[in-house]
C-alpha positions in Angstrom: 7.5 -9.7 41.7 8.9 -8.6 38.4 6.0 -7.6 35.5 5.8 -8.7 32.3 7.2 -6.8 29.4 3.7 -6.3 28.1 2.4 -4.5 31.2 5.6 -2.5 32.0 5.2 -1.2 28.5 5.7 1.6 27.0 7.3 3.8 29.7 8.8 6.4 27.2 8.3 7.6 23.7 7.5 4.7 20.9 9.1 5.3 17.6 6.8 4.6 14.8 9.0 4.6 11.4 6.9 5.2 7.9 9.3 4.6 5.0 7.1 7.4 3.3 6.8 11.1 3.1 4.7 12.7 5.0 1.2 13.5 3.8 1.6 9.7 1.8 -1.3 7.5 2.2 1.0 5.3 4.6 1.8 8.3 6.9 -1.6 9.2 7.3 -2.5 5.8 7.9 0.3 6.1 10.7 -0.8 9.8 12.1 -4.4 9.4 12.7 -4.4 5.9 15.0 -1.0 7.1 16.2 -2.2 10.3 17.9 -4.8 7.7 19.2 -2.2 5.4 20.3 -0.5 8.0 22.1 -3.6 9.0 24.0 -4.0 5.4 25.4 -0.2 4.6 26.1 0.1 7.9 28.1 3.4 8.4 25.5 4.1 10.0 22.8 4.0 8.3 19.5 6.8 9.8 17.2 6.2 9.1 13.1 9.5 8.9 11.9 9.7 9.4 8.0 13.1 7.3 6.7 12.1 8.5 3.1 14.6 6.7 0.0 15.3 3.6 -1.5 12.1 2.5 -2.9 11.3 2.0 0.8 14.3 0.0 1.8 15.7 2.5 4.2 13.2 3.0 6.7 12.3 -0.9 6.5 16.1 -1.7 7.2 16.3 0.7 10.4 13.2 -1.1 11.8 14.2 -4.1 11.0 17.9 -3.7 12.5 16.5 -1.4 15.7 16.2 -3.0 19.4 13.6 -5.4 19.4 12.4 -3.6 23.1 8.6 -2.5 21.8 10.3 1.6 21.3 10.5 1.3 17.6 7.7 -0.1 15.2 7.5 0.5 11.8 4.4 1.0 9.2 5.2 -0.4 5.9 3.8 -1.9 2.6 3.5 -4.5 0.4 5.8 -2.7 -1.5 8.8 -3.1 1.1 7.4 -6.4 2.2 6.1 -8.7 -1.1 7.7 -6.3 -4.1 11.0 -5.7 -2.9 12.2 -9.4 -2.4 11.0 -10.3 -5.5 13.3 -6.9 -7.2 16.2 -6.8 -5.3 18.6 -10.5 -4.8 20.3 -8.2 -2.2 17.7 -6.7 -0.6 19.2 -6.1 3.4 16.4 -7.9 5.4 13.3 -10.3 5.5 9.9 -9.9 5.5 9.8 -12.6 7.9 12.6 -13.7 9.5 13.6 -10.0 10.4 10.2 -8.8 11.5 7.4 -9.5 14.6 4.0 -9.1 12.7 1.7 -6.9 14.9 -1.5 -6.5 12.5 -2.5 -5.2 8.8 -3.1 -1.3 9.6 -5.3 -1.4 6.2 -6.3 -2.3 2.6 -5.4 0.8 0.5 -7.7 0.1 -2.8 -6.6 1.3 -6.6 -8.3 2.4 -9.1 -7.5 2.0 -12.6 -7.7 5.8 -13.9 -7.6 7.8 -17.1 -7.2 11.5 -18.2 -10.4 13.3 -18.8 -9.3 13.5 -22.6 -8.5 9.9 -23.4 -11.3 8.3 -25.4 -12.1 5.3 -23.3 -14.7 5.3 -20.7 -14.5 1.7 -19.4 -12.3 -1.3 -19.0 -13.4 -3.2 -22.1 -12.8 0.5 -24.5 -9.7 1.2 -23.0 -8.3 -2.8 -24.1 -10.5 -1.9 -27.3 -8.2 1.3 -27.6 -5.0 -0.5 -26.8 -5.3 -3.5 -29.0 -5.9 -0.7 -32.0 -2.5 1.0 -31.5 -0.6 -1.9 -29.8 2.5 -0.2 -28.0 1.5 3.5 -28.7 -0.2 4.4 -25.2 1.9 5.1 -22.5 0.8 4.6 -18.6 2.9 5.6 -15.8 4.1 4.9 -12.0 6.3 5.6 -9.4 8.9 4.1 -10.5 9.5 -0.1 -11.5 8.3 -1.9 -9.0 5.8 0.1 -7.2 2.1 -0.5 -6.6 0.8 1.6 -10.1 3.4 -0.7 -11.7 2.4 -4.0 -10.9 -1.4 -4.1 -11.1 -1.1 -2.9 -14.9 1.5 -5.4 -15.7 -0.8 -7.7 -14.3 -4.0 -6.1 -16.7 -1.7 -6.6 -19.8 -0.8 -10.0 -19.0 -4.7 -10.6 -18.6 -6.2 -8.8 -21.4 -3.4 -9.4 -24.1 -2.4 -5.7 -24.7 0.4 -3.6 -25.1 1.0 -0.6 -22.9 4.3 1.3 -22.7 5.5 1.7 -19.3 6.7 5.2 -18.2 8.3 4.7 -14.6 8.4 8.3 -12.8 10.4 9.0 -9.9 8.1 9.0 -6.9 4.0 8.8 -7.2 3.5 12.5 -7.0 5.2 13.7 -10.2 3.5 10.6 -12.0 0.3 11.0 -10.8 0.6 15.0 -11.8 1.4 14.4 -15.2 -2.2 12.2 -15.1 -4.2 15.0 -14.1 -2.3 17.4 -16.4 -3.0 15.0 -19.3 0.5 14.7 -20.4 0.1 10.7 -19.8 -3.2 8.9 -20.3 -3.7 5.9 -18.0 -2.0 4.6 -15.1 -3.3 2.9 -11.5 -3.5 5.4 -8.6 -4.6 4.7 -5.0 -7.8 5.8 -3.8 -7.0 8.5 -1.7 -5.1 10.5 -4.3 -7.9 10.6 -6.8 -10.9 11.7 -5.3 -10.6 15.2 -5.9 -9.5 15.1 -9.5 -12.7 12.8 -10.0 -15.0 15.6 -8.2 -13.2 18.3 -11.0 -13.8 16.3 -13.4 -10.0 15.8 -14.7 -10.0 12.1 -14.7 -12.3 9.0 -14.8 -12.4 5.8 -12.6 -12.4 2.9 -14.9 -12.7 0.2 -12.4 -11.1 -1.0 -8.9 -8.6 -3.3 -8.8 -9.9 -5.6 -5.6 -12.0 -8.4 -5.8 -15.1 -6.3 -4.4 -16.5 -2.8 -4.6 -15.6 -0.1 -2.5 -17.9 1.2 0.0 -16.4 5.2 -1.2 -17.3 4.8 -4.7 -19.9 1.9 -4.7 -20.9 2.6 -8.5 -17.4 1.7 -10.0 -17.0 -2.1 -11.0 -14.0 -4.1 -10.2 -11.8 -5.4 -12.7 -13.7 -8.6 -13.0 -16.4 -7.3 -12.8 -15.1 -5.0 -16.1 -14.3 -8.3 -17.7 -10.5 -9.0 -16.6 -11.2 -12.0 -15.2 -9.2 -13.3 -11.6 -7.6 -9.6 -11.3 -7.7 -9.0 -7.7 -5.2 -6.5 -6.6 -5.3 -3.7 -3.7 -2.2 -2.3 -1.9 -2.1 -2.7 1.8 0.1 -1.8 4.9 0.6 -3.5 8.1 2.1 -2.6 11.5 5.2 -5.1 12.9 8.2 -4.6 15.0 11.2 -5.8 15.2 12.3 -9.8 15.1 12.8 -11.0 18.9 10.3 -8.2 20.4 8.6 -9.5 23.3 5.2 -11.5 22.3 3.2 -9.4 25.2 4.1 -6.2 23.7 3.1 -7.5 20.2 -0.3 -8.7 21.6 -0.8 -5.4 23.5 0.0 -3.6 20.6 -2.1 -5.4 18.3 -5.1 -4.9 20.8 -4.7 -1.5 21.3 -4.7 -0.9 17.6 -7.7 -2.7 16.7 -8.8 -0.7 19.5 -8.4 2.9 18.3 -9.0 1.5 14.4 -12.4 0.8 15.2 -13.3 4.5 17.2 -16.0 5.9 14.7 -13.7 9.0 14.4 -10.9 7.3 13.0 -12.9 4.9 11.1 -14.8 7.8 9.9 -11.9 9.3 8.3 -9.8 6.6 7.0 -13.3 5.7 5.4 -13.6 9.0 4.0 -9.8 8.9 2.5 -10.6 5.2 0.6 -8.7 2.8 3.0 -10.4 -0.7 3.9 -9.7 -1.3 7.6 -9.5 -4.8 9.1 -6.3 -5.2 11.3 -6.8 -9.3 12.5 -4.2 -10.8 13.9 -0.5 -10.9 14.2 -0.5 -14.3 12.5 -2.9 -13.4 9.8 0.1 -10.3 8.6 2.3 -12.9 8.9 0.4 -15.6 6.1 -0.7 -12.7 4.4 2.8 -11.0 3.5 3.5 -14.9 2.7 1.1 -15.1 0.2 1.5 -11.7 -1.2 5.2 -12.8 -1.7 4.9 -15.5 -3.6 2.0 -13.6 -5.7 4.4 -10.8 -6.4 7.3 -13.1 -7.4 5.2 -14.8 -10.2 4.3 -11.4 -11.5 7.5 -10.0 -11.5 8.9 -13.0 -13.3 6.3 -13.2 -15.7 6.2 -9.8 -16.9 10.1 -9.8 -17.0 9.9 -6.8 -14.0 13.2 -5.5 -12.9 14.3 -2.7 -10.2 15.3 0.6 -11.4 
């Protein structure tokens, strides 16, 4: 009697690709239920960091790879709402061209500045900025990317005037932040807890629709007074288009699986992400929602690709 594909499965190594570099929030979202992963499946899980192309590379080889269950991929909103909305041309889509498995997490950001820069809230920093219209500079990873969007979105909202400065990659960005060479910009989570604990910058306010359970005493952006802001960066798991439906449903349950062991919930908790990994169908309305969110941002605040 010949098995289902969902039961054979996996009988070698599974390829997990991260568009990201390693030691990115997205690749340790990837490592720590990966090494999990590979415990249950008996298999080694290999993380395979296509880095370039504001994420297009990576997403394309997963995209394009067998759809046989031995190549996943880890991705972002980034690659999968931000990138059709940037490039007409972009080689694959978020839909037709992938098998949603389930989100991996919610990645919040935080809406920081420099120690140095006179504004300790929401409301004083759009006090600050409506003084010297066009004079304060914030800064990303480059146009597009998820520091990029949420404050196009505040300056739409609050009526002010920031100038962007696009950096080549979050770390460099990010750096300057902490080295107060640029005041303000919107940084994941994870990447500024210990420049908070130093005392180097200040957290102004989250940019989801509810507090965070790591840093309970920072208000949202509504909450600061920019009302309907809701935005938090996220990542989901999905495989190829055409991948067998039993290996995406074994997949998805053993992820939510080895997501919800205290030890890894413990320290993706720790780090800032939000886990909730649902269903294959919920990724799948979700990256259609998130698309259509996206374009209307991009479009409104006249966003382009670098």
């Amino acid at each position: 009697m010949t098995q289902a594909p969902g039961q054979t499965w996996p009988n070698k190594p599974v390829h997990l690709i991260v568009p990201f570099s390693a030691g990115s929030a997205v690749d340790t979202l990837a490592r720590i239920p990966g090494q999990k992963l590979a415990e249950l499946w008996g298999q080694p899980v290999v993380v395979d960091n296509r880095v370039g192309a504001n994420t297009i590379i990576g997403t394309e080889a997963a995209a394009k790879a067998p759809p046989d269950g031995y190549t996943l991929v880890l991705t972002n909103d980034g690659a999968l709402a931000t990138n059709p909305a940037l490039y007409p041309k972009l080689p694959y889509h978020p839909l037709r061209d992938f098998a949603p498995i389930a989100l991996a997490a919610s990645i919040p950001i935080v809406l920081v500045v420099n120690a140095s820069f006179p504004a300790s809230s929401v409301q004083e920093l759009v006090k600050e900025a409506k003084a010297n219209p066009g004079k304060i500079n914030y800064a990303s990873g480059g146009n597009g990317s998820a520091q990029h969007l949420p404050m196009e979105m505040f300056k739409l909202a609050a009526g002010i005037d920031l100038v962007h400065v696009p950096y080549k990659g979050l770390g460099p960005a990010f750096n300057d932040l902490v080295a107060g060479q640029i005041p303000v910009m919107f940084a994941g989570m994870s990447n500024v807890f210990p420049h908070v604990k130093s005392g180097r910058i200040r957290v102004l306010a989250i940019g989801g629709a509810k507090r965070s359970a790591a840093m309970p005493d920072v208000p949202t952006m509504q909450e600061a007074g920019v009302a309907g802001f809701d935005y938090a960066a996220w990542a989901g798991f999905l495989a190829p288009a055409g991948t067998a439906p039993a290996i995406v449903e074994k997949v998805n349950t053993d992820l939510k699986k080895v997501l919800g062991m205290p030890e890894v919930l413990d320290k993706l908790s720790t780090l800032g992400f939000e886990v909730s990994p649902g269903t294959p169908q919920e990724l799948g309305a979700k990256i259609e929602r998130e698309m259509a969110k996206v374009a209307k941002v991009v479009k409104d605040a006249g966003i382009r690709a670098d």
